[in-house]
N, C-alpha and C positions, 0 to 999 in steps of 0.2 A: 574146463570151464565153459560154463553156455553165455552165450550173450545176451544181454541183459534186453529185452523187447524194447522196455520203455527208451532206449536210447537208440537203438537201432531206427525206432517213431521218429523220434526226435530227429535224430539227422537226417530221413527221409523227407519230413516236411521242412527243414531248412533247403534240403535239395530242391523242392518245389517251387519253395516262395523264392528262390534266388532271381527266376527266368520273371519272375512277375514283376516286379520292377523294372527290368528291359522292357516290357512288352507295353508296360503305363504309360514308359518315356517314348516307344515308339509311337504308340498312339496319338500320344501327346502332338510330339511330331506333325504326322501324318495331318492330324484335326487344322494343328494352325498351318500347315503347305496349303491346305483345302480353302480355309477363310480367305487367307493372303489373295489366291488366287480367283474366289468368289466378287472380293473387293476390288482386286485389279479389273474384274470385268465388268463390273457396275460401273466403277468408275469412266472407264472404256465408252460403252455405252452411252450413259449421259453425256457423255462430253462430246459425243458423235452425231449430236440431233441432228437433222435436215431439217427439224421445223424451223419454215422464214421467222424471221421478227415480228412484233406486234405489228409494227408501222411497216410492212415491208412494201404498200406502195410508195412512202419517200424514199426509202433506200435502194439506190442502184448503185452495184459494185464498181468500185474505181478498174479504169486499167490502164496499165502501165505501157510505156510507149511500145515496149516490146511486144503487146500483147496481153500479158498475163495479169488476172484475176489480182486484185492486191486487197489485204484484209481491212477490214471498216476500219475509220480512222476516229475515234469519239473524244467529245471534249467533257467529261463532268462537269457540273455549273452547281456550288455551293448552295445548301437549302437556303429555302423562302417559307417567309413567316409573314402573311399579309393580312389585314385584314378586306373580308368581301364585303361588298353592297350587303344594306342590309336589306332582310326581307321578314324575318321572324323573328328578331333581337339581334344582337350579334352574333356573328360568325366570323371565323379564318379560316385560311388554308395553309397548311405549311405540306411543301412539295419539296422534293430534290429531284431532279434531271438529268439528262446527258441528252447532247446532240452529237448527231451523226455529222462528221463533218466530210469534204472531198477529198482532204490529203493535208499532211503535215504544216502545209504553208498557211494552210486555213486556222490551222489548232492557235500558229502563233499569230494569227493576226487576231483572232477572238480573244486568245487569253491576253494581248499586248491592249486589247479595247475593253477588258473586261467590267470597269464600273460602267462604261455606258449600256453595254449587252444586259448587263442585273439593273439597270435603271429601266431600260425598255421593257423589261420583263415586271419588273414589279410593276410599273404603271398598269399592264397589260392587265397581269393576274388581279390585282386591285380594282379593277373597275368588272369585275365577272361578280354574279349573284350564285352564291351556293346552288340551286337549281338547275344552273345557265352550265356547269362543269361535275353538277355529279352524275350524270349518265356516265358510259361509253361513247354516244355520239359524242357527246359534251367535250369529253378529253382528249377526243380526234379531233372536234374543230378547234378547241383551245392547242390542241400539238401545230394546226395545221396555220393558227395565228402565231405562235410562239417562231415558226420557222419567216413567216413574213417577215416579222420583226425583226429577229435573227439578221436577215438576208439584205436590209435596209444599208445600206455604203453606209459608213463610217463618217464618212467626210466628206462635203457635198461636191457634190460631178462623181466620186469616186468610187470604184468598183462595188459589187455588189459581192457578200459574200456567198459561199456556194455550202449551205447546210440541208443537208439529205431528210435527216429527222428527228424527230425529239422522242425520247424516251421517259418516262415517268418510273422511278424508282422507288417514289415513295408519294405518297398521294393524301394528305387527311384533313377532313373539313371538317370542324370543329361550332 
């Protein structure tokens, strides 16, 4: 008895197509080790800037008595919704910020004075004309008034606080 071709085909190309499916899943493999490790390096990367901060002439690094370099210490300060001087009809600003502060003792004396710091601040921001804070210069001297204000003792004779710099995270005039 001869053997039949068409089956002899047939098992041949089942012999073939076996290794194929290993090889999809290898790749498979292979593709996402690759990504993974694309992402890990991007990640890496950004997360490694050297570039200073916007404000980096208010911010100079704490250090600690030992010596050693200690990382910024920042307070978030909840949005602001004010309205500005008018000059064309109405306008507002609604901002959210963070300041730089010196060290942990500062975080709790701001946050412990916190309606007065959002009182001074909204006066401040309230009495600016759209014009007067939408440059860049404009949101450096508004950072660099915000940090005055800030810095103003709590309680009269009493210490002044020690905030490095204001940060603007969100910025919109309206």
């Amino acid at each position: 008895m001869k053997a039949d071709p068409k089956a002899k085909g047939a098992a041949a190309a089942a012999a073939e197509a076996a290794p194929a499916p290993k090889k999809k899943m290898l790749i498979l493999i292979i593709a996402a080790l690759v990504m993974c490790a694309a992402t890990g390096g991007i990640v890496f990367f950004l997360t490694k800037s050297n570039a200073p901060p916007a404000n980096a002439q208010h911010a100079a690094p704490a250090t600690h008595p030992s010596g050693k370099v200690e990382p910024p210490v920042f307070v978030p300060i909840e949005p602001f919704t004010v309205n500005l001087q008018p000059e064309a009809g109405d306008q507002y600003l609604q901002t959210t910020l963070t300041l730089q502060v010196g060290g942990q003792t500062q975080v709790d004396v701001i946050k412990a004075n916190m309606p007065l710091v959002r009182s001074r601040l909204l006066l401040l921001l309230s009495s600016k004309k759209a014009s007067e804070i939408n440059t860049a210069e404009g949101k450096k001297k508004l950072s660099e008034e915000i940090v005055e204000q800030v810095n103003q003792p709590f309680i009269e004779k009493g210490p002044q606080q020690n905030v490095l710099g204001v940060y603007f995270t969100s910025f919109i005039i309206q």
